[in-house]
C-alpha positions as CSV (number, residue, x, y, z in Angstrom):
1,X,0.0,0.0,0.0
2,X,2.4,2.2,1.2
3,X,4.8,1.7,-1.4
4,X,2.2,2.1,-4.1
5,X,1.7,5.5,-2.8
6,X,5.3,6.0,-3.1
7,X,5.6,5.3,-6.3
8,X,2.6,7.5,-7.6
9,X,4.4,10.7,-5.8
10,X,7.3,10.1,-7.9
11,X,5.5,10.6,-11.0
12,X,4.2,14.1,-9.8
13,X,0.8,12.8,-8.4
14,X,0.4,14.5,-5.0
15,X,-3.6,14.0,-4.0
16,X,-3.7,10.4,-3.5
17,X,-0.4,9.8,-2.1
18,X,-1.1,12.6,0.6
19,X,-4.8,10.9,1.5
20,X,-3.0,7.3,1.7
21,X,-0.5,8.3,4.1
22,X,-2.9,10.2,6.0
23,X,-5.0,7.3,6.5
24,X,-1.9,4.9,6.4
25,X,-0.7,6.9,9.6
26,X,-3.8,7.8,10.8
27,X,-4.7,4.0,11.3
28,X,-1.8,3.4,13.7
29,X,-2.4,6.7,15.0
30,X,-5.5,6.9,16.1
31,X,-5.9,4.7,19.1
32,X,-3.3,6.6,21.4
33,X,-4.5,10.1,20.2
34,X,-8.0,8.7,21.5
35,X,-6.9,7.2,24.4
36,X,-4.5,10.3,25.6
37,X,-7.9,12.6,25.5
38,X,-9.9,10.3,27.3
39,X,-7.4,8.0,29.8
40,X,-10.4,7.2,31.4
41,X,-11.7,4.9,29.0
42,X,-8.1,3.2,30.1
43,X,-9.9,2.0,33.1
44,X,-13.1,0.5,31.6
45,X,-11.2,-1.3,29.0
46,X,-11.9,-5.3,29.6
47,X,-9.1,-6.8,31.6
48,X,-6.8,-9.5,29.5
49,X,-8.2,-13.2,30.1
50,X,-10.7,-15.3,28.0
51,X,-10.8,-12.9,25.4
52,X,-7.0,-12.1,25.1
53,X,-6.9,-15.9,24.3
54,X,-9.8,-15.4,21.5
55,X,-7.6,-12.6,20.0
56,X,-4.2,-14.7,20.1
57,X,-5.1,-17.5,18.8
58,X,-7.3,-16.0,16.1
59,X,-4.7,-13.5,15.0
60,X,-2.5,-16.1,14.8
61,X,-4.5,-18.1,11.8
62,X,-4.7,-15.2,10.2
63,X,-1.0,-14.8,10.3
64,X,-0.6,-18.5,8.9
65,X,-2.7,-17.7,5.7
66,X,-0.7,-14.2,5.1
67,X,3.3,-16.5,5.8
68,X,1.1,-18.9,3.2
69,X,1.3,-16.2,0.5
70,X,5.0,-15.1,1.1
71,X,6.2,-18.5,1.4
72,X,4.3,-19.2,-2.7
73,X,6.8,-16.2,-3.3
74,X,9.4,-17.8,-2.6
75,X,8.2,-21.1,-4.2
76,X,7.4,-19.5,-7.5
77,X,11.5,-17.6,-7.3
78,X,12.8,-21.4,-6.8
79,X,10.7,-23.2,-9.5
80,X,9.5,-20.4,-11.8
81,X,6.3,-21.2,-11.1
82,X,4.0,-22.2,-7.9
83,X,5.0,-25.5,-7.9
84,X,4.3,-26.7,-3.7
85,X,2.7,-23.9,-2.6
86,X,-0.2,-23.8,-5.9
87,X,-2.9,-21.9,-6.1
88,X,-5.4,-24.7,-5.1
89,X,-3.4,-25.5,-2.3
90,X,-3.2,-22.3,-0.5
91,X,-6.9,-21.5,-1.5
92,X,-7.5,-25.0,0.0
93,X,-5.3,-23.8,3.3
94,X,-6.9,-20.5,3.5
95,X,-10.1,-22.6,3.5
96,X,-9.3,-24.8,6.6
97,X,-8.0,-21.8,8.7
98,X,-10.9,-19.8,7.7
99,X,-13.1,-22.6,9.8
100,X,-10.5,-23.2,12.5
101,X,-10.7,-19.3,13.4
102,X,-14.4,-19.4,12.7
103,X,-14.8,-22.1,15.1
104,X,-12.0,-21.2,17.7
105,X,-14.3,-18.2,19.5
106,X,-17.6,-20.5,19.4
107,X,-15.8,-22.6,21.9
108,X,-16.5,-25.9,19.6
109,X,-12.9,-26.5,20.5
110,X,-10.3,-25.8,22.7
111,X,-6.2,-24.8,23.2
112,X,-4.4,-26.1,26.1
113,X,-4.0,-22.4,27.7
114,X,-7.5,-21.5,27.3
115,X,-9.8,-20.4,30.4
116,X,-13.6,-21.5,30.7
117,X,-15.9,-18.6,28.7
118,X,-19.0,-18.0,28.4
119,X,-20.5,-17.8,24.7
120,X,-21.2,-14.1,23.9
121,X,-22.7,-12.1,21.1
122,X,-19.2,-10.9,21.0
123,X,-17.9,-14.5,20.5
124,X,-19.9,-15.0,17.6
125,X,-19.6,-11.7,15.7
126,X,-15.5,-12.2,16.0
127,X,-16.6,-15.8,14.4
128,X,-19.2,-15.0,11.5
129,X,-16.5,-13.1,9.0
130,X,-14.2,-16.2,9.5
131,X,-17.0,-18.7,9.0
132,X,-18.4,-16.7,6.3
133,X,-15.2,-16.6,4.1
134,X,-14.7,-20.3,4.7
135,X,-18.2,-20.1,3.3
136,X,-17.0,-17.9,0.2
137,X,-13.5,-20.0,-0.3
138,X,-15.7,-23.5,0.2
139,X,-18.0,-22.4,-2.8
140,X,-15.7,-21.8,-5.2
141,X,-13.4,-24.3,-4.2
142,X,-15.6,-27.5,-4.5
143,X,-18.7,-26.5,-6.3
144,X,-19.9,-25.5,-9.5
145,X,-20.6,-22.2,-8.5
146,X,-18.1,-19.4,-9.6
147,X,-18.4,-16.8,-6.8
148,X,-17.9,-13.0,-7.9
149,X,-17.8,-10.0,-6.0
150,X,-14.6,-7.5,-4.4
151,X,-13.8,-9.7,-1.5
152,X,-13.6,-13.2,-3.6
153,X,-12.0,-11.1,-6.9
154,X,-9.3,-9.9,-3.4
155,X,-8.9,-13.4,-2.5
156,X,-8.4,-15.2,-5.7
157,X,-5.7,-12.1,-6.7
158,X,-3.6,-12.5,-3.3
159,X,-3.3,-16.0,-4.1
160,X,-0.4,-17.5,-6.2
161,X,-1.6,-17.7,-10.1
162,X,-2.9,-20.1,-11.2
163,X,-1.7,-21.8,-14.5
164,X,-3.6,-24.5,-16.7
165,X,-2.3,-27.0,-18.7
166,X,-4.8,-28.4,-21.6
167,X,-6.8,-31.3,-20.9
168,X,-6.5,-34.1,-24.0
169,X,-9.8,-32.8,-25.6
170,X,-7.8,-29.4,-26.1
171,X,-4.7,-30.9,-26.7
172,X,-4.9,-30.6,-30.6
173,X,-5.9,-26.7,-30.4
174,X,-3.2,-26.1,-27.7
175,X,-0.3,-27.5,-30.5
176,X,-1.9,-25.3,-33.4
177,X,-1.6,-22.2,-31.4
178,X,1.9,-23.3,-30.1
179,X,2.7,-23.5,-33.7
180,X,1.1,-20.0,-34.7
181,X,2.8,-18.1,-31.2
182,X,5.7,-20.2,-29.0
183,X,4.7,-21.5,-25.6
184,X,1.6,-19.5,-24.3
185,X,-0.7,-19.2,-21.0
186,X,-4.7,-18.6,-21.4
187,X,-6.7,-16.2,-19.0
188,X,-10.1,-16.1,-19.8
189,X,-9.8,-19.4,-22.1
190,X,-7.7,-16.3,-25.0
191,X,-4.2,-17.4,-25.1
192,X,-1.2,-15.3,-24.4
193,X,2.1,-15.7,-26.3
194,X,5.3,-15.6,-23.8
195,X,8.0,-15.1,-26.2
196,X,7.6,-11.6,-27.7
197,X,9.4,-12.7,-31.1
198,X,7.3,-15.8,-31.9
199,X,4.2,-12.8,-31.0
200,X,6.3,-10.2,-33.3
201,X,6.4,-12.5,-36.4
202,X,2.8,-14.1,-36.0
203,X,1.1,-10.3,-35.7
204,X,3.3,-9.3,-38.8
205,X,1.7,-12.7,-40.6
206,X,-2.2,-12.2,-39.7
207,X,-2.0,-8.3,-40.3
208,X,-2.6,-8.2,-36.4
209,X,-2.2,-5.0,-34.4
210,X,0.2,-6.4,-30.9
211,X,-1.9,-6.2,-27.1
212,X,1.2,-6.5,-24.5
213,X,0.3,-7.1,-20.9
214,X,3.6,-6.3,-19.0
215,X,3.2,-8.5,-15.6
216,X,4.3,-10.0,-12.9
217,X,3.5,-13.6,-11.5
218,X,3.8,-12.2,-8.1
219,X,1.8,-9.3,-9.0
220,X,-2.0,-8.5,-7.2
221,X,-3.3,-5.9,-9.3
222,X,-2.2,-7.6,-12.3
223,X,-4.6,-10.5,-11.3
224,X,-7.5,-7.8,-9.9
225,X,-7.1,-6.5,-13.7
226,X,-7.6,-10.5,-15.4
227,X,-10.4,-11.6,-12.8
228,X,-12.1,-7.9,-12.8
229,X,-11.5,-6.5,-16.5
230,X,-10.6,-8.3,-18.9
231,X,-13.1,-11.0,-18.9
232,X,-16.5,-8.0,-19.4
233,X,-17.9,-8.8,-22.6
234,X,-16.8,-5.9,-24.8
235,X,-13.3,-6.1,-23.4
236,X,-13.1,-9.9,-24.3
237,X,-14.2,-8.8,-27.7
238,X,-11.9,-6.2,-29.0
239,X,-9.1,-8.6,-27.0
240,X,-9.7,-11.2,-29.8
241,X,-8.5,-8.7,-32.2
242,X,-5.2,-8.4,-31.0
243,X,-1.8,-11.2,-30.8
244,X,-2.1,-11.1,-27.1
245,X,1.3,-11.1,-25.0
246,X,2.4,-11.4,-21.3
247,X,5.6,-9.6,-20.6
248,X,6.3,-11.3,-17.2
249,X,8.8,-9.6,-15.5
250,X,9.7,-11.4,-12.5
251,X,9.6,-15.4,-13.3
252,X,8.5,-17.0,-16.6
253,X,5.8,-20.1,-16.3
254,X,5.4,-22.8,-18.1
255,X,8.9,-22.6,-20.0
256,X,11.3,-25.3,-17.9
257,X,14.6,-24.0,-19.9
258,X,16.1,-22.1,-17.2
259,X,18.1,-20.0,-20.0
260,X,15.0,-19.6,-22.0
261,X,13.6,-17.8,-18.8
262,X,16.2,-15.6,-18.3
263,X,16.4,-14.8,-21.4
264,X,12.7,-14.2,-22.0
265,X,12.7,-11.9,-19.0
266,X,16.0,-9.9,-20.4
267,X,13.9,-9.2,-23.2
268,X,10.5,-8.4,-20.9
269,X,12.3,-5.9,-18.8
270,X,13.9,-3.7,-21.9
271,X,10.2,-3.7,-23.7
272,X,8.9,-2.6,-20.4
273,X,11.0,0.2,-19.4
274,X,11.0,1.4,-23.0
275,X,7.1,1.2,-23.5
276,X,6.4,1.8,-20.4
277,X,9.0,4.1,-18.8
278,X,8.1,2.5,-15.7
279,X,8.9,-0.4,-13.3
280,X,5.4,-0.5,-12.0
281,X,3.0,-3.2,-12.7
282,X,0.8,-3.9,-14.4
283,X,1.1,-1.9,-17.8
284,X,-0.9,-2.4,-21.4
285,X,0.4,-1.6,-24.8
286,X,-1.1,-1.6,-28.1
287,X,1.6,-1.6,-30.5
288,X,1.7,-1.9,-34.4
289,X,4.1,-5.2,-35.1
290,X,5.9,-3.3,-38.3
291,X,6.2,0.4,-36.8
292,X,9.7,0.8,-35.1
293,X,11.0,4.1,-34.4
294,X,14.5,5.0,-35.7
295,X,15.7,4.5,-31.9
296,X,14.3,0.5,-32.1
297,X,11.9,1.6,-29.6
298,X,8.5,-0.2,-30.2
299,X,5.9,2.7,-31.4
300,X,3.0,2.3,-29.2
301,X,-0.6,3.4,-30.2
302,X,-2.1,3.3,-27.1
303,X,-0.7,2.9,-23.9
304,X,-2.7,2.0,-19.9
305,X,-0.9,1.9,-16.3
306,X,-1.9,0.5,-13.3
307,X,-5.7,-0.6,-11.9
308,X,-8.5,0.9,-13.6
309,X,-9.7,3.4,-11.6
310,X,-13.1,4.4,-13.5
311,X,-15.2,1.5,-15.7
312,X,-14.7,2.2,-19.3
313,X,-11.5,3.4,-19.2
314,X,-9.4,0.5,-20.0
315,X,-12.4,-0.6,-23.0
316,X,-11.6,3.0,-24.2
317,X,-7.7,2.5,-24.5
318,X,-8.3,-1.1,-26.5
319,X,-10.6,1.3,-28.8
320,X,-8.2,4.3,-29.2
321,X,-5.3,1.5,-30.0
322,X,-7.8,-0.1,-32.7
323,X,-8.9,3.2,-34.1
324,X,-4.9,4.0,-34.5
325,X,-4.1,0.1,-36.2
326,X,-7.0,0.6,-38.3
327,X,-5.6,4.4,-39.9
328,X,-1.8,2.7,-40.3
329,X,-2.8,-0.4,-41.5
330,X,-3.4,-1.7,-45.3
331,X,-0.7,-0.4,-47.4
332,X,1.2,1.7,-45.1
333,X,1.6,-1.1,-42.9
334,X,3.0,-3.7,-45.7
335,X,5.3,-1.7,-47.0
336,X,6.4,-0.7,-43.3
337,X,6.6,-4.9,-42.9
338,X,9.3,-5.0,-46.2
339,X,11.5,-2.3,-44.5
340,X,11.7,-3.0,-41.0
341,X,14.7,-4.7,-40.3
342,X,14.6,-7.0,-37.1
343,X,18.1,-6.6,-35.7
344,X,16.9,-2.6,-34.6
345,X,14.3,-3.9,-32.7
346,X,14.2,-2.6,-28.7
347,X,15.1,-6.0,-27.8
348,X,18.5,-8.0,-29.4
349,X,17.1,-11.9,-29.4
């Protein structure tokens, strides 16, 4: 949080950096201005006992699901991928110590240092959000049922990604569009090239205009933006009419050649700080696949950073990028396809 707002000042914004911090500090502020103007409420603060034990013990789940998350970072660093700590798994985790808290101030079960208690109203409203997101996390786990909605969207983001391989009915398809764009990963069943090249050359074949989705596997808002945006109906529509790329910048999935990886995210990084001018994550690019400027740099058409902040605004930069592909393309872009010479691309393959 913090360092998001850190970030945004050092591009010039000054608004919403100076409202985060305020609230960031006010947070940890606020209970000891309160409490120096009144010391009296000191005194008719509950003494620590049965529900000191409640708070421990609950606190302490929820800081086994948040080590769960940090310890699928370093899981997807050593295999390039969550390979221990997968997505089901730690959804499946988050699931059992959503119950065990949920359960814990109910008094349906016991720790060895706990005093006898009473069961209060209190007791159970410090249990219903816990039993409640088991609830949520049980649905989508092992049902049919898809659940939707901010807190579930949160969830599913803060988890590791989560990466598919075909089944055998799709097994055919998934070796035609290998063929057509390298090694790819689907979100929202639209694949998404990982090597930029094999993307490059296939664009410059179909007469496509180039989406690039510069991400991270490690990255929250990058999956807010995949489970949020990109699947809405007209933003899955005027996605199909782009070669569709993910830039991953921090591990590569799917591809086990370690050299491959590093190379591939050589290669990210450079198209990223030179379309992007930024480190931050995520960023979108609509590029045309002959236009290169007489620097190498890619020439975008339109360009979005970061979450979407107002609906519509991320259908409207697909549409400006199309509307730009559509004036430059035909002619202009063949001929720009017979005098573009690789080698001054951004990137050196």
């Amino acid at each position: 949080f913090a360092g998001g707002l850190l970030v945004m000042a050092s591009k010039g914004e000054f608004f919403w950096p100076i409202v985060g911090m305020l609230a960031f500090s006010g947070a940890f502020a606020s209970p000891f201005f309160f409490l120096a103007l009144f010391p009296k409420m000191l005194t008719k603060m509950p003494k620590s006992g049965g529900w000191m034990n409640i708070m421990k013990v609950t606190m302490g789940f929820v800081e086994v699901g948040a080590a769960l998350k940090f310890l699928s970072v370093a899981d997807t660093a050593f295999f390039g991928q969550p390979t221990v700590l997968t997505h089901n798994i730690v959804m499946g985790l988050w699931f059992l110590l959503a119950v065990l808290a949920g359960l814990y101030p109910l008094g349906l079960y016991r720790m060895p240092h706990d005093m006898p208690g009473k069961f209060t109203a209190g007791r159970l409203a410090f249990a219903v959000p816990f039993l409640a997101l088991a609830g949520l996390l049980g649905t989508g786990l092992f049902t049919s049922i898809q659940p939707s909605g901010w807190i579930w969207d949160n969830v599913v983001a803060f988890a590791p990604p989560k990466f598919e391989s075909p089944d055998q009915t799709d097994a055919k398809e998934a070796e035609a569009v290998t063929a057509d764009i390298g090694p790819y990963v689907e979100n929202d069943e639209l694949p998404y090239a990982l090597d930029f090249f094999e993307a490059l050359d296939y664009a410059r074949e179909t007469k496509q205009p180039i989406f690039l989705d510069i991400t991270g596997q490690n990255c929250q808002n990058c999956r807010l933006m995949e489970y949020r945006v990109f699947p809405r109906p007209e933003n899955r529509e005027l996605l199909k009419r782009f070669v569709r790329v993910k830039l991953f910048t921090d591990q590569i999935p799917i591809i086990e050649e370690e050299s491959e990886r590093k190379d591939l995210i050589n290669i990210n990084k450079k198209i990223q700080i030179a379309t992007n001018k930024s480190v931050a994550l995520p960023g979108y690019v609509v590029s045309n696949p002959y236009n290169v400027g007489e620097d190498g740099k890619l020439i975008m058409l339109s360009w979005y950073e970061g979450m979407e902040k107002n609906e519509g605004e991320f259908t409207k930069f697909l549409n400006d990028g199309l509307e730009v592909w559509q004036k430059q393309s035909g002619e202009d872009a063949v001929q720009a396809a017979a005098t573009t010479d690789r080698s001054q691309s951004i990137t050196q393959k």
